[in-house]
N, C-alpha and C positions, 0 to 999 in steps of 0.2 A: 680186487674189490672196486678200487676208481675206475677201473675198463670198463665195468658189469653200465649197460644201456638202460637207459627209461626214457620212452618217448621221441627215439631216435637218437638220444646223446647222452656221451659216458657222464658216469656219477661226479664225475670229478668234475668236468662242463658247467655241470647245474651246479657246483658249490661254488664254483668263482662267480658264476651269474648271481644265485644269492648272495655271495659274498658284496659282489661290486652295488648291488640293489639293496639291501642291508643298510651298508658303508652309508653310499649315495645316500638313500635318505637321513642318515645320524645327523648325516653333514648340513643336509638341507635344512633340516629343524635347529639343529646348532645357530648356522646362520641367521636364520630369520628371527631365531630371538636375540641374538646380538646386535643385530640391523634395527630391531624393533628400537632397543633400550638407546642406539646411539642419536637413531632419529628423532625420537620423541625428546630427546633431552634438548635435540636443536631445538623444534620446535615449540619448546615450553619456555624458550628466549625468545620465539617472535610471536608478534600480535599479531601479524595477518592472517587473514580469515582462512588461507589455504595452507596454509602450516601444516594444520592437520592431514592433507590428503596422501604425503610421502608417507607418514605413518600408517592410515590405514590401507594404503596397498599394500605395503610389509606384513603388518600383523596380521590383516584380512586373507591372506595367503595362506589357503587350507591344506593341512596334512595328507589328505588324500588327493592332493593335485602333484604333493611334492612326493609322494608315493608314487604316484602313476608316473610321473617324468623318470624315477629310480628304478621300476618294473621295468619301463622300455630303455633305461640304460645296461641293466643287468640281461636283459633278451640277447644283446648285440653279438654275446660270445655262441649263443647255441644257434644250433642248426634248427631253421622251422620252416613248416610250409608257407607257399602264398598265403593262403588263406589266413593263417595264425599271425602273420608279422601283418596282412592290411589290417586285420581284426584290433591290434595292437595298435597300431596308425589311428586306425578311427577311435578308439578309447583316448587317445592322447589330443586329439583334435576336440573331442566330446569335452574331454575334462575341462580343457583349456577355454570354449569357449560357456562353458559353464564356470570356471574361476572367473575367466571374463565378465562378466556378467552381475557375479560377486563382488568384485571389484567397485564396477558402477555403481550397484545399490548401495554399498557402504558409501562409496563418495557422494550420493545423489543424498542419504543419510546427514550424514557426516556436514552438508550445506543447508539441508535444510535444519540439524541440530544449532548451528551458528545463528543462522540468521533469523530461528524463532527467537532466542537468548536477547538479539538486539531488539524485536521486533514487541516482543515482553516490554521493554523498556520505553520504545517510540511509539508503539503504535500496537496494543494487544489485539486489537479488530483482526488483523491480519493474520495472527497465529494460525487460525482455522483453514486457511487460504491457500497458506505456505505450504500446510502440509497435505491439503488436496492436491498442489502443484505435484509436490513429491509422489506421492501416491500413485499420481497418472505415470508420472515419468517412469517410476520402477515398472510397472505392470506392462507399459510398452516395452521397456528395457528388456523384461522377461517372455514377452510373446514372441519380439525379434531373437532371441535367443534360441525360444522351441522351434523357429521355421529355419532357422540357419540348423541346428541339429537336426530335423526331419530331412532338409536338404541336403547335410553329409552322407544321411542313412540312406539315399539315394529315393526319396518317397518325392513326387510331385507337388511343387507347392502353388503352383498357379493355380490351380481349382481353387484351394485352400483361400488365395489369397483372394483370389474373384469372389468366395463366397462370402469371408470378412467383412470384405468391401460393401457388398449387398445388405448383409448384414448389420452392421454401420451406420450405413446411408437408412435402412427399417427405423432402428435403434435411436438416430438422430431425430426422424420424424417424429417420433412417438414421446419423445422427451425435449419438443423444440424450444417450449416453455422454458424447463428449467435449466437448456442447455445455454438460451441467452442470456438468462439472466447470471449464471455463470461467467461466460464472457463478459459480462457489463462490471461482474464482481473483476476479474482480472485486469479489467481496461481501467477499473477505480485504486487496482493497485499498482499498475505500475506510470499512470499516467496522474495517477494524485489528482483531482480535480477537488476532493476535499480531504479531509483527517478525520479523525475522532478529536472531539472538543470547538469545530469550526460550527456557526452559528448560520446556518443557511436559511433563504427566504425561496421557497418554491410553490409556484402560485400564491395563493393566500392563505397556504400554510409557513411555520415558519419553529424553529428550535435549533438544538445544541445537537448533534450529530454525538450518538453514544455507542453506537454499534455496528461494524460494516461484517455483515455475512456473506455466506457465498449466494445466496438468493436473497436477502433484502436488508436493508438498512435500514436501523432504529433511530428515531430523531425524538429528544425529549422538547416538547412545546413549552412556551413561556407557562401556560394554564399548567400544564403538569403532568400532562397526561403523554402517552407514549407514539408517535405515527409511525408507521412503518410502509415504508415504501418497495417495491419491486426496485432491483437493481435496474433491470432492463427500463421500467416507466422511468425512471428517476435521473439515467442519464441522458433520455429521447425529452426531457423537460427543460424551463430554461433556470438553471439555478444561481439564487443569488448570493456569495460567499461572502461571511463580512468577516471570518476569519484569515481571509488574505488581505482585509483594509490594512493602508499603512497609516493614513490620516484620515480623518474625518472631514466633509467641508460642512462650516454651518452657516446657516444664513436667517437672519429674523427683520423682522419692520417694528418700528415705533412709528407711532400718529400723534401729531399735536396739533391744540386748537387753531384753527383758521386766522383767533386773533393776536397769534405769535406775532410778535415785529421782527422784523425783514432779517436784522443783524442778531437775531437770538437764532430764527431759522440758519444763519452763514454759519452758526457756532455747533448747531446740535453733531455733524460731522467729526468735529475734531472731538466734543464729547463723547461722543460712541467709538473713534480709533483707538482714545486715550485710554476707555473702559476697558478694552482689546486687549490692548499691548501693557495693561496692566497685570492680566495675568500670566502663570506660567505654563511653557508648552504648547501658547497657540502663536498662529501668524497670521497678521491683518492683513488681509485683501481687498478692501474698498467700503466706503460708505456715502450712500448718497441719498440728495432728495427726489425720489421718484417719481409721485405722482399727486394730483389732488385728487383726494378720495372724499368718498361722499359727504365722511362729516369730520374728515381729518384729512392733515397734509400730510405723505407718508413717507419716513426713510428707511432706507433698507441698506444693512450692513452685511456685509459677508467676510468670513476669516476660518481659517483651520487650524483645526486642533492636532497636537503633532503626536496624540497615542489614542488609534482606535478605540480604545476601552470605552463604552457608553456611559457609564457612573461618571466616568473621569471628565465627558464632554458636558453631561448634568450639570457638576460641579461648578465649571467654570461658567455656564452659561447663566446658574444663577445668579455669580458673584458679581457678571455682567449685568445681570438684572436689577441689582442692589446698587452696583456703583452710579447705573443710568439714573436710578430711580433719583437718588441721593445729589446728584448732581443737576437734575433738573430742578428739583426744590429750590438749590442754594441760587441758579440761574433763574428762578421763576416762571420756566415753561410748563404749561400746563399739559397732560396727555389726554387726548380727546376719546370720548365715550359717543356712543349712540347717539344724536341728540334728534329733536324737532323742534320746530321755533312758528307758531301760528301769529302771521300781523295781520292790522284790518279785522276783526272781528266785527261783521255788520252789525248795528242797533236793530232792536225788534219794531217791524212794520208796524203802522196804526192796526189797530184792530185785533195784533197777535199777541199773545201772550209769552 
């Protein structure tokens, strides 16, 4: 009965090759769920972001890849033609670079799963971004996969790839618009020129930056209302960040009357330091008397404040305003206004009324 042929080889032939192809794959899916459960356990002790990747090339490793490696292990004992063992060859090289391939998109998966999680946290604008990145990158992943398979099958891929190309370069033209502004989104994420929450000035517009897209950014205006910019106009602009200020510089003038005496004008200086460095978080940088103006003598103080926050630089500049004011009283300098002063006012000629 085990002598009796099929297909060139006795019945017994073909049970050891099932048998060894059977066997082979129990073993292979045995494994891979063993490998699964010992790696994941490592990786569920480390925080780094690629932890995960030894796990999903394990578990990502498809049954029907570890089928096919067991098919061509179990082949080895029988007798076959050329034609049936390349046939076998190319199923196994197909498989393989189709598990391949598998492999990548989980892992290409697998980082952009991580880094939306952080990016949820840091900076939600981006979520959208991240996963268009993945997106491109699987789909290429997957096109290089079909021409390296059309290429084992022995089909010609240079046509193929001249005509892509052409294609492409059409496809490019046609979408140039929104393919730069694309770029300007990816150039805004990985070169940071602003976040979500920076307060930018562009041209003589000006808000709080609340949404970066892959084709334009929302910025909400002081007024209230929403401006939306093209990615592409917006980084070809000059933009002004004050979300990257670290300090503030401020600088203001006081004017006092002309009829100041000389030794009140030598003190107004240390007056306005003292005002300064009375409060907290700024740092004084000079005060002087500048100039004679038309109907005041004028000094101008300069210092910085050590926390961009605008309310916070308000604050202090009033309490500047209060201390000046309060100590010019108790000194007796006067702060000069607008004035006019008419002398000689001629007497009316004979004869005029």
């Amino acid at each position: 009965m085990f002598e009796h042929e099929f297909l060139g080889n006795p019945l017994l032939t073909w049970l050891i090759g099932s048998g060894i192809a059977s066997g082979l794959w129990c073993v292979l899916l045995i494994a891979r769920r063993v490998l699964t459960r010992i790696i994941r356990h490592i990786a569920d002790k480390s925080a780094a972001w690629w932890s995960e990747l030894p796990v999903v090339l394990v578990a990502r490793t498809q049954g029907w890849f570890l089928a096919v490696i067991a098919l061509l292990a179990g082949s080895r004992p029988l007798e076959m033609s050329a034609k049936v063992d390349t046939a076998l060859w190319f199923l196994l090289v197909a498989a393989s670079l189709v598990q391949a391939g598998w492999w990548a998109h989980c892992m290409v998966a697998s980082l952009v799963k991580s880094h939306r999680g952080r990016m949820l946290r840091e900076d939600p604008s981006k979520v959208a971004t991240i996963g268009v990145l993945g997106f491109i990158a699987q789909s290429t992943l997957w096109v290089l996969v079909a021409l390296l398979l059309l290429a084992n099958a022995g089909v010609e891929i240079t046509p193929l790839i001249a005509g892509l190309g052409v294609g492409g370069i059409a496809i490019a033209l046609a979408v140039q618009t929104v393919l730069s502004d694309l770029l300007a989104s990816l150039s805004i994420l990985f070169d940071k020129p602003f976040v979500v929450g920076d307060f930018l000035i562009v041209g003589d517009l000006m808000g709080v930056v609340e949404n970066i897209g892959l084709k334009t950014t929302r910025i909400r205006s002081l007024s209230g209302e929403q401006l939306v910019f093209s990615n592409n106009d917006l980084l070809a602009s000059r933009i002004r960040n004050f979300g990257r200020m670290r300090e503030r510089r401020a600088t203001f003038e006081v004017g006092v009357t002309y009829e100041t005496p000389r030794e009140k004008l030598a003190r107004i200086p240390e007056i306005l330091k003292a005002a300064v460095e009375a409060q907290p978080k700024t740092r004084f940088d000079r005060s002087h008397f500048i100039k004679f103006g038309p109907y005041s003598l004028d000094f101008e103080t300069v210092y910085y404040v050590e926390v961009p926050d605008m309310n916070a630089y308000l604050d202090i500049q009033q309490a500047i305003n209060l201390r000046v004011f309060s100590e010019f009283a108790g000194e007796g300098i006067e702060f000069a206004y607008p004035t006019q002063m008419i002398h000689g006012v001629p007497a009316a000629l004979p004869g005029q009324s």
